[in-house]
N, C-alpha and C positions, 0 to 999 in steps of 0.2 A: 331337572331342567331340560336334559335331552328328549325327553318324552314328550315336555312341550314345545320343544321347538320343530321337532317330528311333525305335531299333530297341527301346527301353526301351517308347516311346507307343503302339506297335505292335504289341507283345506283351500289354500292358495291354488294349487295343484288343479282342483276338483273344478275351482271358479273360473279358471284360465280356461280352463275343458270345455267348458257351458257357454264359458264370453259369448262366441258364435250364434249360440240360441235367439239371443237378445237384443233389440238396437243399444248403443248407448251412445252416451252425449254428457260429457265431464261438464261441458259447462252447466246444467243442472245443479251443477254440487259445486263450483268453482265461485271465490269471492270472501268475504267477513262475514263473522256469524258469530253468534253470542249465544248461550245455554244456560241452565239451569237442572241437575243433576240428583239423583238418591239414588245412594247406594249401599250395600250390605258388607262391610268391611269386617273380615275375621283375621285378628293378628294373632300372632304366636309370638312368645316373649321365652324362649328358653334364657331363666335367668341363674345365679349362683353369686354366694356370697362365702369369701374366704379371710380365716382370721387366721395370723400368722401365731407358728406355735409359740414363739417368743415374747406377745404380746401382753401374756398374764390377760385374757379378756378368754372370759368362755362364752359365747353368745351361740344362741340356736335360732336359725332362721328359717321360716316357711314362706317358701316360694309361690305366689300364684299366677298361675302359665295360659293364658291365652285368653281373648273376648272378642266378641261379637255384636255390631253395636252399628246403626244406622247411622249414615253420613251424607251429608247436603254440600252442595258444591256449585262455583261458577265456571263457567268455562269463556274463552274467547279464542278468534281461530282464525287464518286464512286459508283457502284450497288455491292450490296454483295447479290450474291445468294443465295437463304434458303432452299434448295429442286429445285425441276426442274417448281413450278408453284409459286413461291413469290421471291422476294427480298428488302431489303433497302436501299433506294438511302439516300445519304448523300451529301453536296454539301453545295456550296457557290453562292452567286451572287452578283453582285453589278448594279447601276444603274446610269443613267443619266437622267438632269432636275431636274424643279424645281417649287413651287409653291409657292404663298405670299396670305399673307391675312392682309389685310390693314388698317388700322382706319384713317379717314380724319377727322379735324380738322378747326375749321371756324375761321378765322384770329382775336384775340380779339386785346381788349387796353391793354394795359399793364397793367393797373388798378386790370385787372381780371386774368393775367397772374402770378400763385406765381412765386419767381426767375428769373422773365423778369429783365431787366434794364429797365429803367426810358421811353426811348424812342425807343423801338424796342415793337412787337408784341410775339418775340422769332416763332419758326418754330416746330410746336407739332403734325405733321403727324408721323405716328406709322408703321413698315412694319416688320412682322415676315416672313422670306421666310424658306422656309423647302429643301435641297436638301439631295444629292450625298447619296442617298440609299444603304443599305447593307445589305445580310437577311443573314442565317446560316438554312438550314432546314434536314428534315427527312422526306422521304416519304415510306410508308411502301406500295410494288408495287405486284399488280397479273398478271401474263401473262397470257394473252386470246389466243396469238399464237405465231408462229414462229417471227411474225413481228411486232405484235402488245401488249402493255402493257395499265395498267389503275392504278392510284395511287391516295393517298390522303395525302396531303403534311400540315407539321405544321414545320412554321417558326419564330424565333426570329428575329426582323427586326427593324435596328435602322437608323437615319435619322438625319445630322446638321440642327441645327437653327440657323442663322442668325439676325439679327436686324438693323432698321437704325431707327434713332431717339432718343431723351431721355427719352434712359427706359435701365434697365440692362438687359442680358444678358440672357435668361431661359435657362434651361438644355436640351440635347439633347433629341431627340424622341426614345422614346423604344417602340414596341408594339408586337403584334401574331398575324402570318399571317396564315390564314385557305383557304388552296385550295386544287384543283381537276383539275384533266388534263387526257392525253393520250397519248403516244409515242409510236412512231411508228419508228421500227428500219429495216434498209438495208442492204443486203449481204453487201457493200461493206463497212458500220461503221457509216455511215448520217442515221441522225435522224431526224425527228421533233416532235416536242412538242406543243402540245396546252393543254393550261393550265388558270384557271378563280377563282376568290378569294378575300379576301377583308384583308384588316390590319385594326385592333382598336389599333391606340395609345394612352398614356397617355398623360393628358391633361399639355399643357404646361402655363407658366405665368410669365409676368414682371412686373415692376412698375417702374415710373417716379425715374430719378435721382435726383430731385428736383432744375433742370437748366433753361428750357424753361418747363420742366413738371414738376407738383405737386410729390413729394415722397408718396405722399397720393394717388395717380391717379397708379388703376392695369388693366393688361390690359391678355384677356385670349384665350385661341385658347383651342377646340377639334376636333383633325384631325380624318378621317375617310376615309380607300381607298377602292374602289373598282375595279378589274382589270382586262383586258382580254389577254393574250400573246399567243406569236408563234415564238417558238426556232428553230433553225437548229444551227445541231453541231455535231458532229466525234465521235466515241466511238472507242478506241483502242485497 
C-alpha cells in the first residue's frame, strides 16, 4: 500500500511540474455528468475453513482463491471548480457481476457428520458469492488543459454477500477504494475516463447452523480487488 501511495504522490508531483506547460480552464470539466463503464476486475479471496477438534466432524475443504471477470457499471457525478486549475469530483457508481469463493467438502458417513440423520451424508459445500457493488467517492482533480484532467480518487465501497449452504448469513462487504485515472473532456460534453485502483475489504465470516454442518465449523473470506476501467459519459 505504501508503494502505491508513493507512486499516486509521484505522478501528482510530475503533473503539478508540467501544469505551466498548458492553459487550463476547470470549468471544461466542472458541472453533472453521468457514465457508463467496463472494467476488468481481479479479486483475491484468501479464504479458510476451521473445524473445532471437539466437534466429532472430520471435513476436508478445497479452497478456490481468486477470479478475474468483466464488470459493467453506472456512474453519476458533480465537479465543483476551485479556482480555474482544481476541482472536486464527487459521485456515485454502482456495479455489476459477481464473484464466489467456495469450500468443497468430501462426502462422509453420517457417523462423522454432527446433525446428519442416521442415513443420509447431509450436503456441506459452502459458497460465499460477493456482488452488485456500490462505491460513494471524492476525487480531489488538476487540470492539465483545456481537455484534459488527472485525479486521485478515495472511495467507500460496499458489496452483498450471499451464501448457499449450512452456514449463516455474514454481514455485508465494506472497504476503501484508492485510485487514480485521467479524463479527458470534449467540446461537445463526452468524456472518458481511465481510471486503475484497488479496494481492501473487511474480512467477512460464518459458521455452520449445526444441520448438515457442525455450529462449531467457521468458515472465512478476505477479499482484495484490484481494477482497471474506462468510462465514456456526458457532462452537462
Amino acid at each position: 500500500m505504501n508503494k502505491i501511495i508513493k507512486m499516486l504522490c509521484a505522478a501528482c508531483t510530475l503533473a503539478i511540474a508540467s501544469f505551466g506547460l498548458a492553459k487550463a480552464d476547470s470549468s471544461n470539466f466542472a458541472g453533472p455528468y453521468i457514465g457508463v463503464s467496463i472494467s476488468g476486475y481481479g479479486m483475491q479471496m484468501s479464504g479458510t475453513a476451521m473445524t473445532s477438534p471437539t466437534a466429532n466432524t472430520y471435513e476436508y475443504t478445497d479452497v478456490s482463491i481468486g477470479q478475474v471477470a468483466p464488470v459493467q457499471g453506472f456512474e453519476a457525478g458533480y465537479a465543483l471548480p476551485i479556482g480555474s486549475a482544481f476541482l472536486i469530483d464527487i459521485g456515485a457508481a454502482s456495479f455489476t457481476g459477481e464473484a464466489e469463493l467456495e469450500f468443497h467438502n468430501d462426502d462422509l458417513p453420517a457417523a462423522a457428520c454432527s446433525g446428519c440423520t442416521a442415513d443420509t451424508t447431509g450436503h456441506k459445500d459452502v459458497t460465499l458469492k460477493i456482488d452488485k457493488l456500490v462505491t460513494g467517492y471524492i476525487a480531489p482533480t488538476l487540470v492539465l488543459s483545456d481537455t484534459s484532467s488527472l485525479y486521485i480518487k478515495v472511495a467507500l465501497s460496499e458489496a452483498d454477500v450471499t451464501v448457499s449452504g449450512d452456514i449463516t448469513s455474514p454481514a455485508n462487504l465494506s472497504g476503501t477504494t484508492w485510485a487514480m485515472g485521467t479524463r479527458t473532456v470534449l467540446d461537445s460534453g463526452i468524456f472518458v475516463r481511465t481510471e486503475a485502483g484497488y479496494t481492501d475489504y473487511n474480512e467477512i465470516s460464518a459458521a455452520g447452523k449445526g444441520n448438515n454442518i457442525s455450529s462449531d465449523n467457521t468458515y472465512m473470506a478476505d477479499p482484495t480487488v484490484a481494477f482497471g476501467t474506462v468510462s465514456l459519459g456526458f457532462r452537462f
